[in-house]
C-alpha positions as CSV (number, residue, x, y, z in Angstrom):
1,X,0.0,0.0,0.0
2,X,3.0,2.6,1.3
3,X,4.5,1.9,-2.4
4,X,0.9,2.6,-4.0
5,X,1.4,5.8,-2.3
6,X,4.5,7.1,-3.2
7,X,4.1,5.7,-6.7
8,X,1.2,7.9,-6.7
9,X,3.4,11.2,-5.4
10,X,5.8,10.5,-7.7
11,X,3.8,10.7,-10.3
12,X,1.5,13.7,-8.9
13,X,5.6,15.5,-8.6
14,X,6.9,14.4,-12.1
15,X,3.3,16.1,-13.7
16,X,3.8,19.1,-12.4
17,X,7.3,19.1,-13.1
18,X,6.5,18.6,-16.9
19,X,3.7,21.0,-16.4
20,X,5.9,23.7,-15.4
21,X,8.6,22.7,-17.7
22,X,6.2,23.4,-20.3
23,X,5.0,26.4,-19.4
24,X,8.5,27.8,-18.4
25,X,10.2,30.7,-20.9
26,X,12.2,29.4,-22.2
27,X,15.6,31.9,-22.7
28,X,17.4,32.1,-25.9
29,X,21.0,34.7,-25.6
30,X,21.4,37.0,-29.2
31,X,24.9,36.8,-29.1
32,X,28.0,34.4,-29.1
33,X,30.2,34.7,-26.4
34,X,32.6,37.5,-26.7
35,X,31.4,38.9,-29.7
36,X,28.6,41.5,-28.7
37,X,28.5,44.6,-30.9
38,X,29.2,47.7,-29.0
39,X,29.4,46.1,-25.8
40,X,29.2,49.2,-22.9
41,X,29.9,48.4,-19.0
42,X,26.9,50.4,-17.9
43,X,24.2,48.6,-19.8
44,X,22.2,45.6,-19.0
45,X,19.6,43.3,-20.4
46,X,16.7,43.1,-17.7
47,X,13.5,44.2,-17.0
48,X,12.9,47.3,-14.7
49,X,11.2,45.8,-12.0
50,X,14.4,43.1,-12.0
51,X,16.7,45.1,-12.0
52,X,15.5,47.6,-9.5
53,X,16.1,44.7,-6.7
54,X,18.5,45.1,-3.8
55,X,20.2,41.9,-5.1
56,X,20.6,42.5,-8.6
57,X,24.1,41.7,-10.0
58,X,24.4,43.4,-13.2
59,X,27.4,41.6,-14.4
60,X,24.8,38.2,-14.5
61,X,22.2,40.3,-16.8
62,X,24.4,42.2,-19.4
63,X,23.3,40.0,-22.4
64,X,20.4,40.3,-24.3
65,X,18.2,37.7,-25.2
66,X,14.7,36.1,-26.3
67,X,12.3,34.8,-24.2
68,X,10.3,31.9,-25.9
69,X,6.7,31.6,-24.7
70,X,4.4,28.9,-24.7
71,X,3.3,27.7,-28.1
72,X,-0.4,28.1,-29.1
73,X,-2.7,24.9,-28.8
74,X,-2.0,22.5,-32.0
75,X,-5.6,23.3,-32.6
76,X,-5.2,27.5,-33.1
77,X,-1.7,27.4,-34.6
78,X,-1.6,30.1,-37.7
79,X,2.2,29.7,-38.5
80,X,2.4,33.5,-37.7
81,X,5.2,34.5,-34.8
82,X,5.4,37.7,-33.7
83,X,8.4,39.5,-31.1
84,X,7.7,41.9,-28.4
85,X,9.0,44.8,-27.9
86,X,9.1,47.1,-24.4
87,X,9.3,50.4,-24.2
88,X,11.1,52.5,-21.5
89,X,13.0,55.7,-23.5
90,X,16.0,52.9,-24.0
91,X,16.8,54.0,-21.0
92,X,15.2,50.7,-19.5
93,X,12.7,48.0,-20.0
94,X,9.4,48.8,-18.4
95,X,7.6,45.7,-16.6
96,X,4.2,46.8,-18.2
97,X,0.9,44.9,-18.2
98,X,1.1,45.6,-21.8
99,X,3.7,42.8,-22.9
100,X,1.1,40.3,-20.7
101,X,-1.7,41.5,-22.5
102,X,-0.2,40.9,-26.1
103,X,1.2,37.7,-25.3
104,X,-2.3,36.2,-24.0
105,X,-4.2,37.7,-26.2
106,X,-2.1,37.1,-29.1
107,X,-1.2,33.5,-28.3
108,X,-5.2,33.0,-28.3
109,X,-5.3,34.0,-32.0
110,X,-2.8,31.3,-32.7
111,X,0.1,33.3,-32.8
112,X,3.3,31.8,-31.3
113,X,5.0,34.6,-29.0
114,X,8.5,35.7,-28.2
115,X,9.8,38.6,-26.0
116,X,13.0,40.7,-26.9
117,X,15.2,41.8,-23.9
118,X,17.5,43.9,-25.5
119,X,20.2,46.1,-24.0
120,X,19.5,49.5,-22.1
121,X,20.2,52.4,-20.9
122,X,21.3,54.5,-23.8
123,X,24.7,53.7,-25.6
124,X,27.3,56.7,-24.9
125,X,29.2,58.1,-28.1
126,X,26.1,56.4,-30.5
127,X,22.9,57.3,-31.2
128,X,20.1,56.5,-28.5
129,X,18.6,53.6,-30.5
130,X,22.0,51.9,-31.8
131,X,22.6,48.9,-29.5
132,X,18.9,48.1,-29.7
133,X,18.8,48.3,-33.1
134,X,21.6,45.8,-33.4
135,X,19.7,43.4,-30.7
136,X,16.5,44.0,-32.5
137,X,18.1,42.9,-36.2
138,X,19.8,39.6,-34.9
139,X,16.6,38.6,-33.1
140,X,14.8,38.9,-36.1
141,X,17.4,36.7,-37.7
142,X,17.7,34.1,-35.0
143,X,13.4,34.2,-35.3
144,X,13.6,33.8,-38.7
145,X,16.3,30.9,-38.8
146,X,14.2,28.7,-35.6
147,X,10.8,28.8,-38.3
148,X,11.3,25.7,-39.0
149,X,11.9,24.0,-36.1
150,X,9.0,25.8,-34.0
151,X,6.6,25.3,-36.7
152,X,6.0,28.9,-37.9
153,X,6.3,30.2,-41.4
154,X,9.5,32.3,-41.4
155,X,7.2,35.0,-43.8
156,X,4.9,35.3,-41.4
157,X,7.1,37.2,-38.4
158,X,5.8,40.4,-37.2
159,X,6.2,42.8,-34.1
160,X,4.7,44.3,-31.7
161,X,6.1,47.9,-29.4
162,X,5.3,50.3,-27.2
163,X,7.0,54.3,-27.4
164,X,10.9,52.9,-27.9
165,X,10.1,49.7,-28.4
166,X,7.9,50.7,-31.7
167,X,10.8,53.1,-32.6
168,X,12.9,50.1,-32.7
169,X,9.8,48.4,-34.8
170,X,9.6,50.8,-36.9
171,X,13.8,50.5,-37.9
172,X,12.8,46.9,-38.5
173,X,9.9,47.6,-40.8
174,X,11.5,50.4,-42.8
175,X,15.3,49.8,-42.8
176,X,16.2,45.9,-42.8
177,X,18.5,46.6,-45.7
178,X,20.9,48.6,-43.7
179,X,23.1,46.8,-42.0
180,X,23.3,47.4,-37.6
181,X,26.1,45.7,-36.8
182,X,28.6,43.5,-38.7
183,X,27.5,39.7,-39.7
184,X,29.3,37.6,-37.1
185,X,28.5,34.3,-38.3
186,X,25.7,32.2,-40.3
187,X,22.8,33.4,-38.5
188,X,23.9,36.5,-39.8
189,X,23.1,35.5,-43.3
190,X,19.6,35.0,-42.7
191,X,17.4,38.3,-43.6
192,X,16.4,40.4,-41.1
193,X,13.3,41.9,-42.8
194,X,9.6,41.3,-40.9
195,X,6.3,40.7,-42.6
196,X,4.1,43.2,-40.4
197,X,4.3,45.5,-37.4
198,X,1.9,46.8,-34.6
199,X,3.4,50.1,-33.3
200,X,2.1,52.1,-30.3
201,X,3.0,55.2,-29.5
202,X,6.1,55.0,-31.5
203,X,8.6,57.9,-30.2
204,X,11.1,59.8,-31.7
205,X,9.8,60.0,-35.1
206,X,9.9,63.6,-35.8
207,X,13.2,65.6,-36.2
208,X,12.0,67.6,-32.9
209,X,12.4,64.6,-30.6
210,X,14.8,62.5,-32.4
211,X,17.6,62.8,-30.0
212,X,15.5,61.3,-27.2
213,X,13.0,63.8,-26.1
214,X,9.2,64.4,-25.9
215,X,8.9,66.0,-29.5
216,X,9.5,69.9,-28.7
217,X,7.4,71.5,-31.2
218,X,4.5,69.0,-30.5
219,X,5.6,67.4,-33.8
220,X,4.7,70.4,-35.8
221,X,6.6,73.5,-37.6
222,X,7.8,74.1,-41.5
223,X,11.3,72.9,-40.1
224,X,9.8,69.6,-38.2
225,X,9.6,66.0,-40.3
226,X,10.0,62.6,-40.3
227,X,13.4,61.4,-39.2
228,X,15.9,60.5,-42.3
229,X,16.9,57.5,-39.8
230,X,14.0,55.3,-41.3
231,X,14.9,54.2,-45.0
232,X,11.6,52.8,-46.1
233,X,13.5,50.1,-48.1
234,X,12.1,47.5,-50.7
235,X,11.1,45.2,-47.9
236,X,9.2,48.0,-45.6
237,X,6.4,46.2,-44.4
238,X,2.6,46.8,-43.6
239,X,2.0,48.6,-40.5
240,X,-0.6,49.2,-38.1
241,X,0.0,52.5,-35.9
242,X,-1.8,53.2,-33.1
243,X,-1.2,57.1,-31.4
244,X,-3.1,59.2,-28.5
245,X,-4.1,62.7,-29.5
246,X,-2.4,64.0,-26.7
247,X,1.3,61.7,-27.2
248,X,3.7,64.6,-26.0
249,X,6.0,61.8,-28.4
250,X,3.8,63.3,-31.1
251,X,0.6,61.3,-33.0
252,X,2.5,63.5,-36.3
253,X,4.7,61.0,-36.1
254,X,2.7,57.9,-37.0
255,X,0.7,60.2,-39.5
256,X,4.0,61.1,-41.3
257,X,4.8,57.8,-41.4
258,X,1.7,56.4,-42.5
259,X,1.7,59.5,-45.4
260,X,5.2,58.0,-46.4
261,X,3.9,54.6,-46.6
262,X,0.5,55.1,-48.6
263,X,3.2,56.9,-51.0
264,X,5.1,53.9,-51.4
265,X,1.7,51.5,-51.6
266,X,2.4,49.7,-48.7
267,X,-1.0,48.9,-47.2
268,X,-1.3,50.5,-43.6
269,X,-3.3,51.4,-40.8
270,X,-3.5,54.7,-39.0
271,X,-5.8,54.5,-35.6
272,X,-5.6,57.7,-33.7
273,X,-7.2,58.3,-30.1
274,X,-8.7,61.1,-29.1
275,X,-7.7,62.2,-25.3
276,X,-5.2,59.7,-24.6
277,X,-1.5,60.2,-23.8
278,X,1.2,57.7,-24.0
279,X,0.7,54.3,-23.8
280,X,-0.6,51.8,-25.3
281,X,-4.1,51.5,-27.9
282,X,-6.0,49.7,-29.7
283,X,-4.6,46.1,-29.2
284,X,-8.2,44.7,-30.8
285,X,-7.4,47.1,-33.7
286,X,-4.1,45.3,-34.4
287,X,-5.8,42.0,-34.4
288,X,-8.2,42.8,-36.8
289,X,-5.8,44.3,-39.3
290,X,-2.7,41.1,-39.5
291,X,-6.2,39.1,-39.8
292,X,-7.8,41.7,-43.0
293,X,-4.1,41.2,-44.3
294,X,-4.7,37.8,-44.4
295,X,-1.6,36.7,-42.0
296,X,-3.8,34.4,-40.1
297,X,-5.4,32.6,-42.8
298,X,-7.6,33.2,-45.0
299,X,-10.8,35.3,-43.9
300,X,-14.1,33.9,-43.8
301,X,-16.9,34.6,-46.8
302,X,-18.0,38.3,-46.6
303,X,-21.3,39.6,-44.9
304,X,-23.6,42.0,-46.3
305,X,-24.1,45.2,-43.6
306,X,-28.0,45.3,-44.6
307,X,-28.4,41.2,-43.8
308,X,-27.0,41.8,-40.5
309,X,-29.3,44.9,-39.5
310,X,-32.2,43.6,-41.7
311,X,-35.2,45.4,-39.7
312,X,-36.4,48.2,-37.1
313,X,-37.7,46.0,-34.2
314,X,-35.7,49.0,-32.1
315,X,-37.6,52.1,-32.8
316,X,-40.9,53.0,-31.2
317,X,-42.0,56.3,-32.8
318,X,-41.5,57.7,-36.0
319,X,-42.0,61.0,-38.1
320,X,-41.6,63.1,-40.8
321,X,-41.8,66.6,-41.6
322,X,-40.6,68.6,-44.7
323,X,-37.6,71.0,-44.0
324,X,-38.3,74.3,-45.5
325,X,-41.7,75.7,-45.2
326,X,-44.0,76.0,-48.7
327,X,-42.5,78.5,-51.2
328,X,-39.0,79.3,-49.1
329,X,-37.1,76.6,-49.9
330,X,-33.6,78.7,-50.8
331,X,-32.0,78.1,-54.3
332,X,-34.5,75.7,-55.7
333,X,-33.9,74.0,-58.4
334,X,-36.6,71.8,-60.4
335,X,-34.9,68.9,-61.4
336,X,-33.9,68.4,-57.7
337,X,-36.3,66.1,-55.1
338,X,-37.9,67.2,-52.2
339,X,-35.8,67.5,-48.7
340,X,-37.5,66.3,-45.1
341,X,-36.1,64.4,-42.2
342,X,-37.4,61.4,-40.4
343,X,-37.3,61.0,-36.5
344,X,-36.4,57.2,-35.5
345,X,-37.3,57.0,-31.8
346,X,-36.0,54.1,-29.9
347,X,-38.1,52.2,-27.9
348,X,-36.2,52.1,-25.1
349,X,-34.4,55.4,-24.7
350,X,-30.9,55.3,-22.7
351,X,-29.7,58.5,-23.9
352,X,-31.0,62.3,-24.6
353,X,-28.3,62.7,-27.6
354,X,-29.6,62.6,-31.1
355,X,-27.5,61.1,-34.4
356,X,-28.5,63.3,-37.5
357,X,-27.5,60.5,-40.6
358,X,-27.5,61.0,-44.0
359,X,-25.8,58.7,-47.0
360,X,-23.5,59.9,-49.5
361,X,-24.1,59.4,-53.4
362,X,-21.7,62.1,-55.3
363,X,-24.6,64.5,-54.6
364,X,-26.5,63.2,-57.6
365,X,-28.1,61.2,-55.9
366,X,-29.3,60.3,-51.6
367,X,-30.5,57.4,-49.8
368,X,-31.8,57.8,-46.0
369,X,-32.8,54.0,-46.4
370,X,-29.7,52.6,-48.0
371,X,-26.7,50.6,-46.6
372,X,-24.6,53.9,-45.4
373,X,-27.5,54.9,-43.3
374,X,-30.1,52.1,-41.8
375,X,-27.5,50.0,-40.3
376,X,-26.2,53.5,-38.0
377,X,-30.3,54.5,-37.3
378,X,-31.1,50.7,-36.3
379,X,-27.8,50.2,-34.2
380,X,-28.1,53.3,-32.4
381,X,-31.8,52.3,-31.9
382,X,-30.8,49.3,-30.2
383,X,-27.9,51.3,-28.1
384,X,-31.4,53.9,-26.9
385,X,-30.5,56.6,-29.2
386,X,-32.8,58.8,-31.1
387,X,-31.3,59.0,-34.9
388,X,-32.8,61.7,-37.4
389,X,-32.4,60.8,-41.3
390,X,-32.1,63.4,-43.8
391,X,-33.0,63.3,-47.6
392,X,-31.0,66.1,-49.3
393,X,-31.6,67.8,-52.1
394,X,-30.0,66.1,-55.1
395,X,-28.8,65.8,-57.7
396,X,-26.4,68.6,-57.7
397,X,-27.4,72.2,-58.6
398,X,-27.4,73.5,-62.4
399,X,-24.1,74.8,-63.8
400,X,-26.2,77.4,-64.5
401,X,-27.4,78.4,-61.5
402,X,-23.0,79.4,-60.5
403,X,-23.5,77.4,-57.2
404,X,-21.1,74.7,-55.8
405,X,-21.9,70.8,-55.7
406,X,-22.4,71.0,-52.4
407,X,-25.2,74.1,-51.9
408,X,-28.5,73.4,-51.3
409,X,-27.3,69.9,-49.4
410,X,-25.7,72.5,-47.2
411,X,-28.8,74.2,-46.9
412,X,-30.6,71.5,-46.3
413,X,-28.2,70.5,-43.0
414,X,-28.0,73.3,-41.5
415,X,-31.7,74.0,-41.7
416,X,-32.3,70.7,-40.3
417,X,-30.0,70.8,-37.6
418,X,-32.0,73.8,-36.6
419,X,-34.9,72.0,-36.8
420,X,-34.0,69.4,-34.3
421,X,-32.3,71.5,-31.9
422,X,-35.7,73.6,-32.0
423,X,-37.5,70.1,-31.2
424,X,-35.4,68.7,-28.9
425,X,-36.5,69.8,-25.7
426,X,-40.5,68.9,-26.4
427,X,-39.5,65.4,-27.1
428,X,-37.2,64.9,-24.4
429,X,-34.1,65.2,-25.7
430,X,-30.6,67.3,-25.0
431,X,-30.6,70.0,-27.5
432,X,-27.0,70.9,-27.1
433,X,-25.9,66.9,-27.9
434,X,-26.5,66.7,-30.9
435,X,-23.9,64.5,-34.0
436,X,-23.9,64.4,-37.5
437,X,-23.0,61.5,-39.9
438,X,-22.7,61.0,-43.5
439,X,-20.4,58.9,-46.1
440,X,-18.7,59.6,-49.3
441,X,-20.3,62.8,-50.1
442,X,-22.4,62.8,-46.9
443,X,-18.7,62.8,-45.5
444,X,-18.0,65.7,-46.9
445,X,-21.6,67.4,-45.8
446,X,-20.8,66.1,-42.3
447,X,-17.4,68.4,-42.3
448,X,-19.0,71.2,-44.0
449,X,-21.7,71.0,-41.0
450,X,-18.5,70.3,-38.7
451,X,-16.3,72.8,-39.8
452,X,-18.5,75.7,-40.9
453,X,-21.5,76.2,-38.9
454,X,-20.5,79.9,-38.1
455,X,-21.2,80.3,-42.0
456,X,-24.8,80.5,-43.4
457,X,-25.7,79.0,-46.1
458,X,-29.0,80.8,-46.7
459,X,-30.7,83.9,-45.6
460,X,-33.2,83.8,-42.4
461,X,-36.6,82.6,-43.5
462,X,-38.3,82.1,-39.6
463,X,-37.9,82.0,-35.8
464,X,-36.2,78.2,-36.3
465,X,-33.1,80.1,-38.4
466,X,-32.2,82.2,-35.0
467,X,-31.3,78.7,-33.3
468,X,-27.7,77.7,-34.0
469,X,-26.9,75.1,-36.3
470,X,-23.1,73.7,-34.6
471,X,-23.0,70.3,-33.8
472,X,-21.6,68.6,-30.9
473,X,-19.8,65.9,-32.9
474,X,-19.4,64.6,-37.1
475,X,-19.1,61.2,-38.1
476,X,-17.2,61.4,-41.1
477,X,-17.2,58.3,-43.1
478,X,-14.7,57.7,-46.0
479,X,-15.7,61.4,-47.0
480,X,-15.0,62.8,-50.7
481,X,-13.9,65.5,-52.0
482,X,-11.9,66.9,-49.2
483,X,-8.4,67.5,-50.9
484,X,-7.4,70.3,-53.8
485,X,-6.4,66.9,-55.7
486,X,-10.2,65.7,-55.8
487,X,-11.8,68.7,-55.8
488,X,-14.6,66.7,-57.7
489,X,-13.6,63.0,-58.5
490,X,-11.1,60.3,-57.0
491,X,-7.8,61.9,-55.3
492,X,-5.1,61.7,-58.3
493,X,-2.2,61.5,-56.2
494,X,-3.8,60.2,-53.3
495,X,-3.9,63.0,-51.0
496,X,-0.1,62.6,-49.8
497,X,1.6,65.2,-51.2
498,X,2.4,68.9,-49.2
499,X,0.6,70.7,-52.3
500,X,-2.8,68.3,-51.5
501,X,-4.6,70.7,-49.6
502,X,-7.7,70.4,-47.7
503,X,-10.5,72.5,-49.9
504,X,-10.9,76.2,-48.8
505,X,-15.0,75.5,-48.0
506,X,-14.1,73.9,-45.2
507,X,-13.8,76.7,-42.6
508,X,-12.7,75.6,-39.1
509,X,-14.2,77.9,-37.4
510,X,-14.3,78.6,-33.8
511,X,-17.2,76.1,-33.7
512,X,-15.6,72.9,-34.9
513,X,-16.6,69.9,-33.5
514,X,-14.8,66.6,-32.7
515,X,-15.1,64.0,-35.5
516,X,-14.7,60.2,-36.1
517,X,-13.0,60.0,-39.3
518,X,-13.2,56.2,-40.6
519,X,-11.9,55.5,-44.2
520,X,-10.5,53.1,-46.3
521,X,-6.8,52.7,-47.1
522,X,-7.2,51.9,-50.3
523,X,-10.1,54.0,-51.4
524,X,-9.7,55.7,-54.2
525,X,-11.3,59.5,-52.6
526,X,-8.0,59.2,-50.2
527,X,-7.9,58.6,-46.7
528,X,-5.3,61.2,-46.5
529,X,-8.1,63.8,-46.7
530,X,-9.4,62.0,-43.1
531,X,-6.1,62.5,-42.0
532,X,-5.1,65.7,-42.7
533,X,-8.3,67.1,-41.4
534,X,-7.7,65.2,-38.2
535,X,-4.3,67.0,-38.3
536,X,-5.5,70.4,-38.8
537,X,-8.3,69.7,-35.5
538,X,-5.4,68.6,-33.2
539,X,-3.3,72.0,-34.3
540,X,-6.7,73.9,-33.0
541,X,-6.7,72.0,-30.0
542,X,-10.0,69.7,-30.8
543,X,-9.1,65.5,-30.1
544,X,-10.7,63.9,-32.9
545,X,-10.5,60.5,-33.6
546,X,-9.3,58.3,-36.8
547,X,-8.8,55.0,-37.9
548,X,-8.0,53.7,-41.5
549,X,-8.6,50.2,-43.0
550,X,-6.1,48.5,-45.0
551,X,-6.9,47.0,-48.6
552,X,-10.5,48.4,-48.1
553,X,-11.8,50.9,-50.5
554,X,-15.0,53.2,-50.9
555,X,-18.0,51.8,-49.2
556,X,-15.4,49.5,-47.0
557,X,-18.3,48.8,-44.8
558,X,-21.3,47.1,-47.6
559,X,-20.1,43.7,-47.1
560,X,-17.1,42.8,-45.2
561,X,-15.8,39.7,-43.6
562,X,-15.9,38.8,-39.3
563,X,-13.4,39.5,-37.2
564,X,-11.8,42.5,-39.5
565,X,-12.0,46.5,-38.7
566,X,-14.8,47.2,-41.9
567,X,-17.1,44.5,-40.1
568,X,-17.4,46.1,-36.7
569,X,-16.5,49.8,-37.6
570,X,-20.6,50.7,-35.9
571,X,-18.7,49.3,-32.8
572,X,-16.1,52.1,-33.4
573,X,-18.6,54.7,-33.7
574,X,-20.2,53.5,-30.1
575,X,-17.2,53.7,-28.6
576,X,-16.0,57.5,-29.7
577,X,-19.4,58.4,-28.6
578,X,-18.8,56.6,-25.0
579,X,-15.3,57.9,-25.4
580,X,-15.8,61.6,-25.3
581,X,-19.3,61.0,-22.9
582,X,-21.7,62.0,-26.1
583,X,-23.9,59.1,-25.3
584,X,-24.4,59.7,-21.6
């Protein structure tokens, strides 16, 4: 019986010493003994919170290494790997919750995970980022060469940083051509280029922080751009950066880099955060985009939006009214329709803030029931939010008549924002929370109502015209004609040159309101108009918030497949509105 017993323990013991065998990291050092590029007494290769013990001996942790985690279940496994990078200013490796979070979360997708612990502080007599660029280039090479044997495809290797840590990313996307450090042996003659990168909060991207400070000039000035450090080689890769409005490591960073890349055709995503310092975003955002590039496998069939909010079983009440009262309607034209607006009560409501929606349709044309604008009124419905729909006037005014495309819609907005701040109150509903949303050419409405409320559009026909007509917040979806380079049709050059201006009807006055801009990469009226007009809110001081789609183009949202950023962009919308406390 006794030798049941301790057959028993012994083989309770020898589990859980596999167990934790298993699930031990496993540590893997960069460099052969002795031969450690730029080797400096005062660094080491350890975590903050390690070394900041009283028994830390920093002669045991001067080498850099990876840390091999736990390989997915057999089940998940993608053949995707991807390294993590810490931040900490090089000057030390922060012990952040962050690094935890990626690995789980990533590991969950399939991913097989491995962390970098490369060399800090700062290197004296070399630039800031030299010694972890070196550590950063043979990882990727001693990743690359272990594919095999771990069971990952060696072109599917991607990273993952936070502030220096994506700095150091964003050497490896851009600049794998250019040597760090001089091959030492045959590892060394494996490429060092990655497939993809995640980057938050990269730092020192402009020229006003690029020796290791918070950017000076906020990122911003005729003498501030990107640093010359990053090549942007043949083998750049896709990225997906993620930036706080408020970074003092400036958000013009990522959006210089993502200009530079769109230039190059390298499909990227730019997810900006309005309200948010430094640290790190948007983890769920990265996920979506290695999946919509197809680095996990292929993705499943697409969706249509209108089969997936097919009805109205949210809204109680409903009505319509005409906009103009009969015979004042400003600038008519004959051949256009007949403006009014719909009220879309919910049945339940959670919220006094009303969603003014509209569609888009190259003002020829408008839709309050089509795909750009009955998925938003139904969703919203079923978050307790009253929605309004407008039906413009289209199509577009005569040559003739001498006015702009964009006229009598114009009208129409700001007349009906009047309206429904005039309402408001009788129905039970905030009349200073009140958004507007539109796509394509509704975009474009939405920032002329965003941008330009101060300006009428018409003469005073009634009492309702005294009532202002600024909004609290836009919803700008893949909007159109925004740049000088697609004035009227697709952006020729893409929107990412300095001479692709923003069009002069767009006022930013002292009214503008915060926007979600949410656009395509690939779209042919550019995303770079999104951009720049998020660019030109954060010089005025208003946190907007962005976030671009790779491979997607115009109407990214009519049918797109699970678990990428076009299939749940209403979630986005939800969560700017919780975000800055519109929805309350």
């Amino acid at each position: 019986m006794k030798q049941i017993q301790k057959l028993m323990v012994l083989t309770f013991l020898l589990t859980v010493y596999v167990a934790f065998s298993f699930a031990a990291v496993k540590k893997e050092y960069l460099w052969p003994k002795g031969k450690m590029p730029d080797s400096q007494q005062h660094q080491i290769a350890a975590l903050k919170s390690v070394a900041s013990q009283k028994d830390f001996n920093a002669d045991k942790n001067r080498l850099p290494y990876l840390e091999w985690y736990d390989a997915p279940a057999k089940g998940k496994r993608t053949g995707a790997c991807m390294i993590l990078i810490r931040g900490g200013a090089y000057e030390y490796l922060a012990s952040e919750a962050a690094e935890k979070q990626w690995r789980k979360r990533l590991t969950e997708e399939g991913i097989q995970c491995v962390g970098l612990i490369y060399r800090t502080p700062r290197p004296k007599g070399l630039p800031i980022y030299k010694t972890a660029w070196e550590d950063g280039q043979r990882a990727v090479r001693m990743v690359r060469s272990e594919a095999k044997k771990r069971g990952y495809d060696p072109e599917k290797i991607g990273v993952i940083g936070m502030s220096a840590g994506s700095h150091m990313g964003l050497l490896l996307a851009t600049s794998s051509e250019t040597r760090a450090y001089a091959s030492l042996d045959k590892i060394d003659d494996t490429p060092c280029h990655i497939n993809w990168a995640i980057l938050n909060a990269p730092a020192y991207v402009t020229t006003d922080g690029r020796t290791g400070t918070k950017a000076t000039r906020q990122g911003y000035g005729t003498d501030v751009s990107l640093d010359t450090i990053f090549h942007f080689d043949r083998h750049t890769c896709p990225i997906s950066l993620h930036h706080g409005g408020l970074d003092p490591y400036s958000p013009n960073g990522s959006t210089l880099v993502y200009r530079q890349l769109r230039r190059m055709k390298v499909p990227t995503e730019l997810h900006l955060y309005p309200d948010v310092a430094h640290r790190a975003l948007g983890l769920e955002r990265g996920i979506e985009f290695i999946k919509q590039m197809g680095f996990l496998g292929s993705l499943d069939k697409e969706v249509p939006l209108m089969s997936r909010y097919d009805n109205d079983e949210a809204r109680g009440n409903y009505k319509k009214e005409a906009i103009w009262p009969k015979g004042k309607m400003p600038d008519r034209q004959d051949k256009q329709c007949v403006p009014y607006l719909e009220w879309h009560f919910p049945k339940v409501l959670k919220t006094k803030a009303i969603q003014i929606a509209y569609s888009g349709g190259a003002y020829n044309n408008n839709n309050p029931d089509g795909f750009e604008v009955a998925p938003l009124r139904r969703f919203l419905n079923e978050k307790g939010m009253t929605v309004v729909t407008i039906k413009y006037r289209t199509p577009r005014p005569s040559a003739e008549s001498g006015l702009s495309k964009h006229t009598t819609a114009w009208q129409d907005l700001q007349r009906a924002i009047r309206i429904v701040r005039n309402e408001a109150k009788s129905l039970g509903l905030d009349p200073n929370r009140i958004g507007i949303s539109g796509c394509s050419a509704g975009g474009h409405l939405t920032l002329m109502g965003v941008t330009s409320s101060k300006h009428q559009s018409y003469l005073p026909i009634d009492s309702i015209d005294k009532v202002p007509c600024n909004v609290q917040w836009g919803l700008a979806t893949y909007p159109a004609y925004v740049l000088s380079d697609g004035s009227d049709g697709h952006d020729s050059e893409g929107g990412n040159e300095d001479r692709d201006v923003i069009n002069p009807e767009f006022s930013f006055d002292v009214k503008t309101a915060p926007t979600l801009f949410l656009h395509g990469d690939a779209d042919g009226y550019a995303a770079m108009g999104s951009v720049k007009c998020w660019e030109r809110m954060r010089a005025m001081g208003i946190q907007s918030e962005l976030h671009t789609f790779a491979l997607r183009k115009h109407c990214f949202q009519k049918q797109a497949a699970p678990g990428t950023g076009s299939y749940g962009y209403l979630d986005r919308i939800w969560d700017f509105l919780t975000e800055k406390k519109f929805n309350r």
